[in-house]
Biopython code that builds the backbone (N, CA, C, O; Angstrom):
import numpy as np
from Bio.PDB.StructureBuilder import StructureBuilder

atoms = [
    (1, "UNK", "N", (57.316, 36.873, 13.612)),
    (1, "UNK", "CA", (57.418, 36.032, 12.428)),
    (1, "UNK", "C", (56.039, 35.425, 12.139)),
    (1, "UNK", "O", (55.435, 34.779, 12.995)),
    (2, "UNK", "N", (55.622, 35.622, 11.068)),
    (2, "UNK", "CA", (54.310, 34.815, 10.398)),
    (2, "UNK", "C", (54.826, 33.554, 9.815)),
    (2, "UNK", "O", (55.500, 33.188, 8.852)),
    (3, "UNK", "N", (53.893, 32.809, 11.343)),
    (3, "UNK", "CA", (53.988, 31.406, 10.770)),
    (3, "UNK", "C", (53.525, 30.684, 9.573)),
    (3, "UNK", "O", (54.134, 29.754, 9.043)),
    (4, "UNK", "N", (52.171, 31.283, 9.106)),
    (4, "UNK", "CA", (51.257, 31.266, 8.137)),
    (4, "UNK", "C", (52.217, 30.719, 6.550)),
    (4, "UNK", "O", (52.152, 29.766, 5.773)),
    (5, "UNK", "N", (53.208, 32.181, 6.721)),
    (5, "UNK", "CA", (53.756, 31.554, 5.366)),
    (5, "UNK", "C", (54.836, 30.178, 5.418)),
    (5, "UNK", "O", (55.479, 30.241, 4.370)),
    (6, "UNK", "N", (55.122, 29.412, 5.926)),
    (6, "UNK", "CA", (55.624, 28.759, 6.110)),
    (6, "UNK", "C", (54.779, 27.187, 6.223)),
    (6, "UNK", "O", (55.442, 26.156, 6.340)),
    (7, "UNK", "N", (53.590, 27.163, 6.185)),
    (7, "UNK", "CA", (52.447, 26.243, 6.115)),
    (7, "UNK", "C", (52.391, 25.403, 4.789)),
    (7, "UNK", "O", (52.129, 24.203, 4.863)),
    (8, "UNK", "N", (52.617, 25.971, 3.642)),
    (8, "UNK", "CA", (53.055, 25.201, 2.492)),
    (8, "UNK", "C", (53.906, 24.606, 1.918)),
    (8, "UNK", "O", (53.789, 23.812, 0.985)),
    (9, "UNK", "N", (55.479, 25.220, 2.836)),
    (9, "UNK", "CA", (56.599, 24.472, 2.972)),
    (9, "UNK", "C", (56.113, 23.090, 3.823)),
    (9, "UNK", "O", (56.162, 21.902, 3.505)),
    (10, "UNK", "N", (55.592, 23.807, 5.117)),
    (10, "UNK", "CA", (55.676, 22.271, 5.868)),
    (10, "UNK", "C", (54.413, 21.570, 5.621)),
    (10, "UNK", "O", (54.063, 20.778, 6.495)),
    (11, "UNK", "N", (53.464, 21.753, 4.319)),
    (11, "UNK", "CA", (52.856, 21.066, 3.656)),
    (11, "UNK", "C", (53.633, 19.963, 2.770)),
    (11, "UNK", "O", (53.526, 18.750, 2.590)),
    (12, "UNK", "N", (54.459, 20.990, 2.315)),
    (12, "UNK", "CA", (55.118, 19.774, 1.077)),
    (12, "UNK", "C", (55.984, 18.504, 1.938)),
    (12, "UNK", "O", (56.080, 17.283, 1.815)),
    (13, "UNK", "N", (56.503, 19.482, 2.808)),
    (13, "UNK", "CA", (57.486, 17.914, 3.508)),
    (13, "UNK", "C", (56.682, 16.730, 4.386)),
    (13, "UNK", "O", (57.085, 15.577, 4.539)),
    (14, "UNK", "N", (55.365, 17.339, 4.960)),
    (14, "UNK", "CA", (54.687, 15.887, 5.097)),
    (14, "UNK", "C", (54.305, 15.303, 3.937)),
    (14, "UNK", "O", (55.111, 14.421, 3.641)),
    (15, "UNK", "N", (53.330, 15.422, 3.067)),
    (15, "UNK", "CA", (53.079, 14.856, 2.098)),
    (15, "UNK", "C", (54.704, 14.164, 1.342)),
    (15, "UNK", "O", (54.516, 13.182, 0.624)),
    (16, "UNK", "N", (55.928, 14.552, 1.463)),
    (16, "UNK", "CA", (56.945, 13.771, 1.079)),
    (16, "UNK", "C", (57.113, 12.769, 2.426)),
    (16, "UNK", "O", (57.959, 11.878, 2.500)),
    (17, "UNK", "N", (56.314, 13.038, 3.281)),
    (17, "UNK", "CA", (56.621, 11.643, 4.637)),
    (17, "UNK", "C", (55.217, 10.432, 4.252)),
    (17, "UNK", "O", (55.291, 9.206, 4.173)),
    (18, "UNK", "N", (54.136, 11.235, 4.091)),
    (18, "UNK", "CA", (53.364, 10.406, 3.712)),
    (18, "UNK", "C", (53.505, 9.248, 2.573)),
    (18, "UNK", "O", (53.292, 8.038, 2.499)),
    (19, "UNK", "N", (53.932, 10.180, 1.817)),
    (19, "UNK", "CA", (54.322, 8.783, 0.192)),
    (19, "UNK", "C", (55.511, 8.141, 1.012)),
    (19, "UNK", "O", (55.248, 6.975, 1.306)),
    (20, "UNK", "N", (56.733, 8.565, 1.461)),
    (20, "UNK", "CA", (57.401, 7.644, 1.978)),
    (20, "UNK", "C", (56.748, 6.516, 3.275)),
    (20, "UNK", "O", (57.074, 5.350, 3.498)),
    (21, "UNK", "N", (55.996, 7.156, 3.792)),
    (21, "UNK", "CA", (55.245, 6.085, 4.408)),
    (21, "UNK", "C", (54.346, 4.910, 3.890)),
    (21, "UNK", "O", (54.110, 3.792, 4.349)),
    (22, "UNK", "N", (54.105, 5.294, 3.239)),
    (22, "UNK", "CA", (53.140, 4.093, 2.236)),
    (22, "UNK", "C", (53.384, 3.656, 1.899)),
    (22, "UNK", "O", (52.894, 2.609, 2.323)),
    (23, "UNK", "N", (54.385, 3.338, 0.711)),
    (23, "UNK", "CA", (55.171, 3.146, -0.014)),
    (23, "UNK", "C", (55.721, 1.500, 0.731)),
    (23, "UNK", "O", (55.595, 0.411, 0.172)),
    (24, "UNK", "N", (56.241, 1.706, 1.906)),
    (24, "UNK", "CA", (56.567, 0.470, 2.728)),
    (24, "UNK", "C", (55.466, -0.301, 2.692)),
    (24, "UNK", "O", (55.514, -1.467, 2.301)),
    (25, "UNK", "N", (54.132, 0.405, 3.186)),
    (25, "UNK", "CA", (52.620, -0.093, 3.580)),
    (25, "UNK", "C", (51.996, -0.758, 2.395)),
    (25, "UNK", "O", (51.041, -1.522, 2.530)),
    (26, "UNK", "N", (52.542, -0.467, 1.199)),
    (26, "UNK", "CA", (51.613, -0.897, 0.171)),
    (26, "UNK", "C", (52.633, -2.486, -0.257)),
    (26, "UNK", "O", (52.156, -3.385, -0.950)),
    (27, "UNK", "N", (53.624, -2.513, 0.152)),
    (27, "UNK", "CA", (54.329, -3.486, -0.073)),
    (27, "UNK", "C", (53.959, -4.728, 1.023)),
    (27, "UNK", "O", (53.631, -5.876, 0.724)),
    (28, "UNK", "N", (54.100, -4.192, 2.293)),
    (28, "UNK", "CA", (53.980, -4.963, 3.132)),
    (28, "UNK", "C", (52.478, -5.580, 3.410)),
    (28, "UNK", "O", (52.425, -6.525, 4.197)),
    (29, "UNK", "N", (51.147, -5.066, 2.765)),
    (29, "UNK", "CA", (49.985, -4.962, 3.072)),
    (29, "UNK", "C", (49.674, -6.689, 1.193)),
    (29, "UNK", "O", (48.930, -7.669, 1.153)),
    (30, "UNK", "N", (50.536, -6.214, 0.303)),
    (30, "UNK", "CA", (50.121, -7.108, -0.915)),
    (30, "UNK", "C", (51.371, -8.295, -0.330)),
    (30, "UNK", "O", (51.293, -9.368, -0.928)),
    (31, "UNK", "N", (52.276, -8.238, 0.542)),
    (31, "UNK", "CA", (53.029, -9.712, 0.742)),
    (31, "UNK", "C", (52.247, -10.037, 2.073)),
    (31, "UNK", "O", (52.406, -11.234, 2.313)),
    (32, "UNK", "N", (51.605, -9.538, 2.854)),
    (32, "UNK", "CA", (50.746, -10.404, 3.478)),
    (32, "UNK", "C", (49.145, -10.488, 2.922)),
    (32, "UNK", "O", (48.825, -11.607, 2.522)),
    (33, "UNK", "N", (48.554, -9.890, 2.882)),
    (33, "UNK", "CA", (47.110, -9.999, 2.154)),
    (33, "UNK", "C", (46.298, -10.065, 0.890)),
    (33, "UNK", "O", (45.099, -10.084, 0.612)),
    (34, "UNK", "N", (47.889, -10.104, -0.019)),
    (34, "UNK", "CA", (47.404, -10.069, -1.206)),
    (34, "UNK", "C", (46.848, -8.209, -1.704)),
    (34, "UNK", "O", (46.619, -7.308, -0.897)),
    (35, "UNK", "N", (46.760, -8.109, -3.283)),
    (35, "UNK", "CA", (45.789, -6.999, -3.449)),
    (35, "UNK", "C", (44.503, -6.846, -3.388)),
    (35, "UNK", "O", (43.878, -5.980, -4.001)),
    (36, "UNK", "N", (43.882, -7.950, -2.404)),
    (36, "UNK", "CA", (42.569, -8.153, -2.315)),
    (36, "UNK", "C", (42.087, -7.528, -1.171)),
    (36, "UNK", "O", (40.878, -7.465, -0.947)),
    (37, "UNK", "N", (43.366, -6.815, -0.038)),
    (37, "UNK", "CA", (42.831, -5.707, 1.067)),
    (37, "UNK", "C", (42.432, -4.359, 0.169)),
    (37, "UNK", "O", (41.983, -3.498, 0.926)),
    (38, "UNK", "N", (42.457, -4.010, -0.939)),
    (38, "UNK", "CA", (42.130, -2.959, -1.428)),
    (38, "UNK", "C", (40.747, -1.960, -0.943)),
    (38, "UNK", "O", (40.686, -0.730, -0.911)),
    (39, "UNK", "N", (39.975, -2.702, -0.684)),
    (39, "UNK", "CA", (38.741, -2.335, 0.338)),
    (39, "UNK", "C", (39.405, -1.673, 1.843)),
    (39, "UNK", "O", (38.511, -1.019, 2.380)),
    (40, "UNK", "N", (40.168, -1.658, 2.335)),
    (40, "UNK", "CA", (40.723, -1.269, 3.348)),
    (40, "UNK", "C", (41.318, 0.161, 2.880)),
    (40, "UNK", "O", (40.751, 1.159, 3.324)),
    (41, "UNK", "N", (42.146, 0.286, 2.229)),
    (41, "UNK", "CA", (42.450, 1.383, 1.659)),
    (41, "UNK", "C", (41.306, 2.798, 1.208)),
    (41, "UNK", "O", (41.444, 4.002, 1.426)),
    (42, "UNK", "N", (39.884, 1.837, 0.325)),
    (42, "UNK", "CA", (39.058, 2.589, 0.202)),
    (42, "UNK", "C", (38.431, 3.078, 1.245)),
    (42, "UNK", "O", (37.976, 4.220, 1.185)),
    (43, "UNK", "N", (38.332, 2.514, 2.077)),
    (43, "UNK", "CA", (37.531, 2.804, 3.819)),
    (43, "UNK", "C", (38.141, 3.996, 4.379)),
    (43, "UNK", "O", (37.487, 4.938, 4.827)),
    (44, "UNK", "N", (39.570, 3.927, 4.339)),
    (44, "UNK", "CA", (40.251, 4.965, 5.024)),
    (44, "UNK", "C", (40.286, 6.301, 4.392)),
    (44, "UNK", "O", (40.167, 7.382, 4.967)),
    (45, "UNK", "N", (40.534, 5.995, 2.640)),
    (45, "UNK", "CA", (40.533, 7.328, 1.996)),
    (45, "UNK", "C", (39.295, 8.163, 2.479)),
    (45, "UNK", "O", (39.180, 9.283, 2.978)),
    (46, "UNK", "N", (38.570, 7.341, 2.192)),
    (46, "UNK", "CA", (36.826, 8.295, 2.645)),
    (46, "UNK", "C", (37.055, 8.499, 3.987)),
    (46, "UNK", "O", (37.091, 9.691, 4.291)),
    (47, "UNK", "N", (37.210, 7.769, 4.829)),
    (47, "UNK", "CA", (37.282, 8.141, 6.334)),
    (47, "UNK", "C", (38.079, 9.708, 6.494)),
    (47, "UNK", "O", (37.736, 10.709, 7.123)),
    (48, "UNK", "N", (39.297, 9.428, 5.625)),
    (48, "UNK", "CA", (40.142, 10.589, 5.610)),
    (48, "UNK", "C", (39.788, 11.718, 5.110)),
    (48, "UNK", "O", (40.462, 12.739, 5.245)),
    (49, "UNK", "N", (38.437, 11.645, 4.331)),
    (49, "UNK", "CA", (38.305, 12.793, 3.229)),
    (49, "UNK", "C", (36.959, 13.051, 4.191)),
    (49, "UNK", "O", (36.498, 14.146, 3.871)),
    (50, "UNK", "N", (36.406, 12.623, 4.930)),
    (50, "UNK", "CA", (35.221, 12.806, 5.688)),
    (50, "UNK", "C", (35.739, 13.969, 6.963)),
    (50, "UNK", "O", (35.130, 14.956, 7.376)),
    (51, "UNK", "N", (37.207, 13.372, 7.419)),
    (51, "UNK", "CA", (37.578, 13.932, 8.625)),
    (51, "UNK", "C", (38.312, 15.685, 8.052)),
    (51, "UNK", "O", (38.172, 16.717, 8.708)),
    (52, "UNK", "N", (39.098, 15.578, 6.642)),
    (52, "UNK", "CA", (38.904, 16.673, 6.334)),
    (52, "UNK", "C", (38.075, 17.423, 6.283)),
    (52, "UNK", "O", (38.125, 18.399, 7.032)),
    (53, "UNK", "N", (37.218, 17.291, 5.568)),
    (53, "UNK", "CA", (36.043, 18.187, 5.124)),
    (53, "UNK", "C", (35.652, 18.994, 6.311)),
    (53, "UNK", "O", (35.469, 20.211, 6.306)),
    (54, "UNK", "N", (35.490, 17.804, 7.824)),
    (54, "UNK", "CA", (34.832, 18.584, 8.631)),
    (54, "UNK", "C", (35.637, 19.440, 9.612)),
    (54, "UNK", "O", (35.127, 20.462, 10.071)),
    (55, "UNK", "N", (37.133, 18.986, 10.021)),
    (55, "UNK", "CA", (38.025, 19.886, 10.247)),
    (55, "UNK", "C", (38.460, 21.261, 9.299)),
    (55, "UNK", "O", (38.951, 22.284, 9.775)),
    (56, "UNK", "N", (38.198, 21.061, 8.032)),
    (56, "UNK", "CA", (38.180, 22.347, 7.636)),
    (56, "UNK", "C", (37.191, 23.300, 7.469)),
    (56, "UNK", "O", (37.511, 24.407, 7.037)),
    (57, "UNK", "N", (35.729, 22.979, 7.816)),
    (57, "UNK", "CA", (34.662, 23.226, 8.058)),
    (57, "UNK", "C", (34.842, 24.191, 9.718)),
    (57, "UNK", "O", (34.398, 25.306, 9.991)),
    (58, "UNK", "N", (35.556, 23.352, 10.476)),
    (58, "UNK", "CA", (36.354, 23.928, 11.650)),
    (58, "UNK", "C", (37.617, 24.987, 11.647)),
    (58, "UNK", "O", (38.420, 25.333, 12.514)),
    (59, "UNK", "N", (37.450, 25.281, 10.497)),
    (59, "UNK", "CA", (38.619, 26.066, 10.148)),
    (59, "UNK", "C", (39.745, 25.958, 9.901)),
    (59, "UNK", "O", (40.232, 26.799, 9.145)),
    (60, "UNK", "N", (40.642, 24.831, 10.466)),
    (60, "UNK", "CA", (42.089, 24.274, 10.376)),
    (60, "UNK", "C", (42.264, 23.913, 8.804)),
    (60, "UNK", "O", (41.869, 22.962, 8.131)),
    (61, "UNK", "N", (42.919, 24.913, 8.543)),
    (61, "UNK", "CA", (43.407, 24.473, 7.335)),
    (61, "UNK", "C", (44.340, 23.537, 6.998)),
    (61, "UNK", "O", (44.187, 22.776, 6.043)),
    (62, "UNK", "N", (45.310, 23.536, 7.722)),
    (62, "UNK", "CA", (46.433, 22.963, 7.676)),
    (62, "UNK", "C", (46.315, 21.706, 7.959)),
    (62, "UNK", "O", (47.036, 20.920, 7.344)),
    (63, "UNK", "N", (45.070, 21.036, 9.288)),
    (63, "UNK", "CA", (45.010, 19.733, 9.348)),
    (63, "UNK", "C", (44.546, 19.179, 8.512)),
    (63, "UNK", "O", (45.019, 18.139, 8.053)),
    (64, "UNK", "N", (42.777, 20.123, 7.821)),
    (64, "UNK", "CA", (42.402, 19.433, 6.726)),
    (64, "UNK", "C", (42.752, 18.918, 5.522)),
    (64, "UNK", "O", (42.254, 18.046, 4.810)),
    (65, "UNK", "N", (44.364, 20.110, 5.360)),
    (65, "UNK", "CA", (44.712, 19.493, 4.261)),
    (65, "UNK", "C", (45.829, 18.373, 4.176)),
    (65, "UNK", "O", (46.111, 17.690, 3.191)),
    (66, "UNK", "N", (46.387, 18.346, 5.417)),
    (66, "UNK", "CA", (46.992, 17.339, 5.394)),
    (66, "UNK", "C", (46.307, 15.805, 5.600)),
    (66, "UNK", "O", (46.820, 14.696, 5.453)),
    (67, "UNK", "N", (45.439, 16.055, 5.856)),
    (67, "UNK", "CA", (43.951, 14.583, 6.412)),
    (67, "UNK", "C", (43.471, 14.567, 4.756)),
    (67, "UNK", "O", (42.739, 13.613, 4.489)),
    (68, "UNK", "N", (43.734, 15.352, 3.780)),
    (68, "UNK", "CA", (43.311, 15.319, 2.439)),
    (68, "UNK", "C", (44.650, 14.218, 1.776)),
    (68, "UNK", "O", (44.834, 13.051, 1.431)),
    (69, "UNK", "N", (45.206, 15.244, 1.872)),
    (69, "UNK", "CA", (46.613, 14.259, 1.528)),
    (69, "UNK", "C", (46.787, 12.950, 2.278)),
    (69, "UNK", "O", (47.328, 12.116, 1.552)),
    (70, "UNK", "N", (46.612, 12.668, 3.032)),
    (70, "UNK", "CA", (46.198, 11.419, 3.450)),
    (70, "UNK", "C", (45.423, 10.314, 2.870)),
    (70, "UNK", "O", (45.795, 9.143, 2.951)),
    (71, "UNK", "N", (44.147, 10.759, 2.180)),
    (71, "UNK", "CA", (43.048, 10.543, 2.161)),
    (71, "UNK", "C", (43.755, 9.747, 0.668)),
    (71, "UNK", "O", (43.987, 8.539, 0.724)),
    (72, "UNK", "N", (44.002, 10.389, -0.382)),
    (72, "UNK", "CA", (44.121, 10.554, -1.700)),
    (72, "UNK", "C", (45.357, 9.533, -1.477)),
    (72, "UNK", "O", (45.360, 8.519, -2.175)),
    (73, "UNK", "N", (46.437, 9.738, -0.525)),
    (73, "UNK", "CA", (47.900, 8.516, -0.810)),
    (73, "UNK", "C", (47.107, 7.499, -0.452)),
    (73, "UNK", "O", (47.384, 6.444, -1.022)),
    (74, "UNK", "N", (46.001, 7.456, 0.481)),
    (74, "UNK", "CA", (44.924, 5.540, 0.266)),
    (74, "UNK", "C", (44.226, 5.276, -0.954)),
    (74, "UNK", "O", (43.810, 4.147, -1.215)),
    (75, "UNK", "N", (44.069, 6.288, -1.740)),
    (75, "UNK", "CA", (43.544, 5.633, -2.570)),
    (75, "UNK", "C", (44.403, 5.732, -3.525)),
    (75, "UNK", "O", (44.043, 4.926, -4.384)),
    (76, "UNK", "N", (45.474, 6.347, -3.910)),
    (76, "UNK", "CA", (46.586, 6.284, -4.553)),
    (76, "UNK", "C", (47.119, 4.616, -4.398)),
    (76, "UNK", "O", (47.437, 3.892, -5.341)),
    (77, "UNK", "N", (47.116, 4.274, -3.049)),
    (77, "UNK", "CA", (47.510, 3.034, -3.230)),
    (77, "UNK", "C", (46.845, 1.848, -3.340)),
    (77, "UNK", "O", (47.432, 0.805, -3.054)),
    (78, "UNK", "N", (45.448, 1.845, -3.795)),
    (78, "UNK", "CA", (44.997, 1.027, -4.517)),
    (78, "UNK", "C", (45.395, 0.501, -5.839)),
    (78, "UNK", "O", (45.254, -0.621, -6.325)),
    (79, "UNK", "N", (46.056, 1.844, -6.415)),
    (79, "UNK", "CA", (46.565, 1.358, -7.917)),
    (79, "UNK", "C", (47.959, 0.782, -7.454)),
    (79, "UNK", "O", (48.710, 0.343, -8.326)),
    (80, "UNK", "N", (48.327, 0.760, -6.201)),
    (80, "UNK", "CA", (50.027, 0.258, -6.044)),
    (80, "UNK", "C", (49.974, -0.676, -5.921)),
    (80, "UNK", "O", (50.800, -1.339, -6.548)),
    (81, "UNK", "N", (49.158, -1.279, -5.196)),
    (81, "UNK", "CA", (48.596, -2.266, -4.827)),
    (81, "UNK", "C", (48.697, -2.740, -5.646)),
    (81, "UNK", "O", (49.585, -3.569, -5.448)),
    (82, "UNK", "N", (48.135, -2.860, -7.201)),
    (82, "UNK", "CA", (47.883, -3.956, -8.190)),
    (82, "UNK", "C", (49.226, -3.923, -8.925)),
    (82, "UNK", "O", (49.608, -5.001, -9.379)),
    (83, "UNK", "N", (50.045, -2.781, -9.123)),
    (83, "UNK", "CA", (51.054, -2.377, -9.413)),
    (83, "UNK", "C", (52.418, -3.496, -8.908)),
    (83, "UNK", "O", (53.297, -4.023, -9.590)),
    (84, "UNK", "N", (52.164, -3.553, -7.629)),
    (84, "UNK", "CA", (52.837, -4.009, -6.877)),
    (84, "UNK", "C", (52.690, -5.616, -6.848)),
    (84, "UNK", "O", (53.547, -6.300, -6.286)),
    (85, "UNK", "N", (51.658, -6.140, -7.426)),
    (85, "UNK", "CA", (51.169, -7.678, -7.502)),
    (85, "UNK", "C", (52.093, -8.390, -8.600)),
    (85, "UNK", "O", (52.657, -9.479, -8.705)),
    (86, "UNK", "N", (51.937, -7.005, -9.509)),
    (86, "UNK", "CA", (52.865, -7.314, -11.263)),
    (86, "UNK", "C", (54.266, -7.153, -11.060)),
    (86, "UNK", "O", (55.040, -7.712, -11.836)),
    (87, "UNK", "N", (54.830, -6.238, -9.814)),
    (87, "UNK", "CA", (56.009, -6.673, -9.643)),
    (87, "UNK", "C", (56.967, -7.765, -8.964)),
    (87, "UNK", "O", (58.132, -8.101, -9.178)),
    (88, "UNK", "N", (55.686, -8.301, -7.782)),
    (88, "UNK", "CA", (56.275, -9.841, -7.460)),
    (88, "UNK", "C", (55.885, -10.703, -8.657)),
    (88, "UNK", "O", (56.864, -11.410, -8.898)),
    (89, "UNK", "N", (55.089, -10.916, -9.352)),
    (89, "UNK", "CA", (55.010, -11.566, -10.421)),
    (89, "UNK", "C", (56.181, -11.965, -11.191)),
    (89, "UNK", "O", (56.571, -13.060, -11.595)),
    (90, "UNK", "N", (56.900, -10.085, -11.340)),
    (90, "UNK", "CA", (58.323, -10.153, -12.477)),
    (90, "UNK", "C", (59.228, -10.811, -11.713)),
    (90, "UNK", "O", (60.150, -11.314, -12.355)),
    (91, "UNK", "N", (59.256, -11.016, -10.114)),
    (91, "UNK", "CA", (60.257, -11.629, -9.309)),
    (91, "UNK", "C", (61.056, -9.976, -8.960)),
    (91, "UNK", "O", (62.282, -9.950, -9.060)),
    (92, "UNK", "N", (60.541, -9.061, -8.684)),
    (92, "UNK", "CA", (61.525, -7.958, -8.801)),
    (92, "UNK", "C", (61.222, -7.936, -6.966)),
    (92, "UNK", "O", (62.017, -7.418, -6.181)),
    (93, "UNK", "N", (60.347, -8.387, -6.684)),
    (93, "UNK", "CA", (59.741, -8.646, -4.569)),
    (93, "UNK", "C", (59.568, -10.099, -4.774)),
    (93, "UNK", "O", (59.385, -10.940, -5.654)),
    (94, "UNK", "N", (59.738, -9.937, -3.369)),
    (94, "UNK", "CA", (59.692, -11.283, -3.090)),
    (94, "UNK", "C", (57.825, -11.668, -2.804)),
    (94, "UNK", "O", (56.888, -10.940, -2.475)),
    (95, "UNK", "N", (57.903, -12.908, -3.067)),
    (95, "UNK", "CA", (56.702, -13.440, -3.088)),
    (95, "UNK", "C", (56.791, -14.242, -1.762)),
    (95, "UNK", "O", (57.827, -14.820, -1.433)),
    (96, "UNK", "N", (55.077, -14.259, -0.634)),
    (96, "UNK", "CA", (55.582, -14.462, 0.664)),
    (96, "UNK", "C", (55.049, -16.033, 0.185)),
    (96, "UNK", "O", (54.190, -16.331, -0.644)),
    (97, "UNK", "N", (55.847, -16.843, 0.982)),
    (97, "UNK", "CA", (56.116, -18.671, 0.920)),
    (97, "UNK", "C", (54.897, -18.733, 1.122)),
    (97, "UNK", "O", (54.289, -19.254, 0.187)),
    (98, "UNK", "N", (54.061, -18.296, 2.275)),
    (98, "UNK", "CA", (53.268, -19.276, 2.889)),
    (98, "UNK", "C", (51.742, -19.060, 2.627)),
    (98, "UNK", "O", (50.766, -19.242, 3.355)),
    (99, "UNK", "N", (51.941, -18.331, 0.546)),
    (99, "UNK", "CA", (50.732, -17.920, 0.062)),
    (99, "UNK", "C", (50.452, -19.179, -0.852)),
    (99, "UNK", "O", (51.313, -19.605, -1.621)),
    (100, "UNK", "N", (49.132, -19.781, -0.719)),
    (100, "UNK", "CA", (49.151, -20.883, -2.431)),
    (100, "UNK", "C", (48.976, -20.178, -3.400)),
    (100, "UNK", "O", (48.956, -20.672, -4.527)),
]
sb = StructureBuilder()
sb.init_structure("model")
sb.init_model(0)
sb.init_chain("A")
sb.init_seg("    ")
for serial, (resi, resn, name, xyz) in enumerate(atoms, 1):
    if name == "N":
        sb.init_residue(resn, " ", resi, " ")
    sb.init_atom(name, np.array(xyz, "f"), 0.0, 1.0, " ", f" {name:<3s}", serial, name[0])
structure = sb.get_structure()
């Protein structure tokens, strides 16, 4: 059996673990720190897009592209981030008490 073809299936279902992973992270990251950790996010995307490049430079396709997809849901959630500020705003999250 060629595993090979089966690499883009189990492409798509991490990248559906990744957004479900974040997704929590981008919530939990603006009720404690505000959207002002957004710099954190940018650090990692590049970190992530650095560690691709050179693992696929190494040939691994499959890690690089999943360390890509990685890379892109951090900076994807920079815009959630602010996204996410306007929805405790509407009262639709909770806003954490022990912010002034």
């Amino acid at each position: 059996m060629d595993w090979n073809a089966f690499l883009g299936i189990l492409l798509g279902l991490c990248s559906f673990a990744v957004i479900g992973v974040f997704h929590p992270i981008v919530i939990k990251a603006e009720y404690y720190f505000t959207e002002k950790c957004w710099p954190v996010f940018l650090v990692a995307g590049i970190a992530f897009c650095i560690g691709s490049y050179f693992i696929g430079r190494a040939g691994n396709f499959f890690f690089s592209t999943l360390l890509a997809i990685v890379a892109f849901s951090c900076f994807w959630s920079i815009k959630e981030l602010k996204e996410q500020t306007e929805r405790v705003e509407k009262g639709w999250f909770p806003k954490n008490p022990n912010r002034k």
